[in-house]
N, C-alpha and C positions, 0 to 999 in steps of 0.2 A: 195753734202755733203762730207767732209771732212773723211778720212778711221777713228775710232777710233781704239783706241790702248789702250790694258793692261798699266795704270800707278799705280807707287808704289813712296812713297812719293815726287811724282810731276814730277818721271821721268819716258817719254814713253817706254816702252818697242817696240822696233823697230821692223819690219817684219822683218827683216838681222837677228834677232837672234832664228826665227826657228815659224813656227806656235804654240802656245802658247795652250795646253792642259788643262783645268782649269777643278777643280771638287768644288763641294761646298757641305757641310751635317750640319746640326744641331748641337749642343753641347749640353747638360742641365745637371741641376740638376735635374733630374727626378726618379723617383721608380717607379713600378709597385708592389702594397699592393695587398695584397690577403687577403680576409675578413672570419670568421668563416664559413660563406656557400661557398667560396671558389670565389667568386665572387672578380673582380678586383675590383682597384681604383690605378688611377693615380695621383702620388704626382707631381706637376712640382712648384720647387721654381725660379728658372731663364732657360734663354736658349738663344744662340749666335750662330753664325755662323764659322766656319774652313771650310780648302780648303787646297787647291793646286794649282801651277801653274807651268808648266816645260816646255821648247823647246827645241827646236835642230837644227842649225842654221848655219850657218855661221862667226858670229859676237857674242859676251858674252853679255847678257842683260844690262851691263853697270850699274850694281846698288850696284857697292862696296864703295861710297859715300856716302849711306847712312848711315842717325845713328840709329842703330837696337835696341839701347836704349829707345826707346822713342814709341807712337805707331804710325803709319803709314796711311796716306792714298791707300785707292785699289779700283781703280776704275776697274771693272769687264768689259769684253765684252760678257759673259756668262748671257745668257737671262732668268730672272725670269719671269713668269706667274701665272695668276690667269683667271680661268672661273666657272662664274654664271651667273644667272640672271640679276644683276646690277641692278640700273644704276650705283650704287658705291660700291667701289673696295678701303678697307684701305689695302695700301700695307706692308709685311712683312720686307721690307729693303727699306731703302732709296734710289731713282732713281740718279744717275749720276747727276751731274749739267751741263753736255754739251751733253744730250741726254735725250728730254724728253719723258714720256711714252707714248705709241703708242697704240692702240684696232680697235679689230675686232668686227663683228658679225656674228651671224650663220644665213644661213635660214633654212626651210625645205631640200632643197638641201643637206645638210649637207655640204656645203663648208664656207670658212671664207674670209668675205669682209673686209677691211680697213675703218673704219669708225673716226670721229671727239673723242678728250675726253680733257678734263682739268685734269690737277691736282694741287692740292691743298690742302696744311698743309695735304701730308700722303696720298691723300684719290683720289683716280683716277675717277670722272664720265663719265659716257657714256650716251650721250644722246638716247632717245626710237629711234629705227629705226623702221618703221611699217614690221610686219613679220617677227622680229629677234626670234627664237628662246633661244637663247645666247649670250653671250656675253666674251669675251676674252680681260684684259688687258697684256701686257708688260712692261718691263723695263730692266735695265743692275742696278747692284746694285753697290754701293759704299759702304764702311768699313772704320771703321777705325781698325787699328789689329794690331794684334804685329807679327814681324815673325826674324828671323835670316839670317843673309847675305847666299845669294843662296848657294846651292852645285852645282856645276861644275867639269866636266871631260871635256878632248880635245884629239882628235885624231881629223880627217879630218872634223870634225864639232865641236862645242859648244854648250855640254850638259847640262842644269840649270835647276835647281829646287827647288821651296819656298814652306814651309807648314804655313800657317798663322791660327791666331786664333783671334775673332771678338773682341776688348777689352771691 
């Protein structure tokens, strides 16, 4: 199988420019209400995705070509997860299109096997394996996001780094 690579609107981010450190957190339009008896209630009107991505390398990620105007494809190497029961898994971001999602299962043992799963419009199944306890799927997500041409410093390496936000 082919290594994947961090890409940002359609350009690979190359190992030469440094192992790629990526984080991801939530965004929303959310509250936390507090009620006469003091009790909560969570208001959530939207919610998206932001990150990060920075190296330090060798070589400059090579993505001053792009146009920062517009939003961007990101194709992540950064592993999203879900474990339950199953057999189906609607996943919170869209999987890569050049890397489909993968699942495990538990047994008793508590360790985790590689098992079969489809996906399909969203939604990942895992067939019954007899004596699974759980069930684990995976993915690498993809984005579309807005973010600003890298920050870069250079001394005897090439330092980069993007903050993006999910459009």
């Amino acid at each position: 199988m082919a290594h994947l690579h961090i890409m940002l609107g359609g350009v690979p981010i190359v190992t030469h420019a440094g192992a790629p450190e990526q984080s991801e957190a939530p965004i929303g339009g959310s509250s936390l209400l507090r009620m006469s008896d003091g009790s909560a209630v969570k208001q959530q009107h939207w919610q998206r995705a932001s990150g990060s991505v920075s190296g330090n390398g060798l070589m400059p990620p090579g993505l001053d070509g792009l146009d920062y105007s517009v939003p961007l494809e990101l194709r992540l190497t950064e592993v999203s997860n879900m474990v339950g029961a199953g057999p189906d898994f609607v996943l919170t971001s869209t999987p890569r299109p050049d890397k489909a999602p993968w699942a495990f299962y538990q047994l008793d043992d508590e360790l985790w096997y590689r098992c079969a799963c489809s996906f399909a419009n969203g939604v990942v199944t895992v067939p019954p394996v007899a004596g699974a306890v759980l069930y684990q799927v995976a993915w690498m997500p993809v984005y579309s996001v807005f973010t600003d041409k890298p920050s870069k410093t250079q001394n005897t390496n090439h330092s980069w780094s993007i903050t993006w936000e999910e459009a």
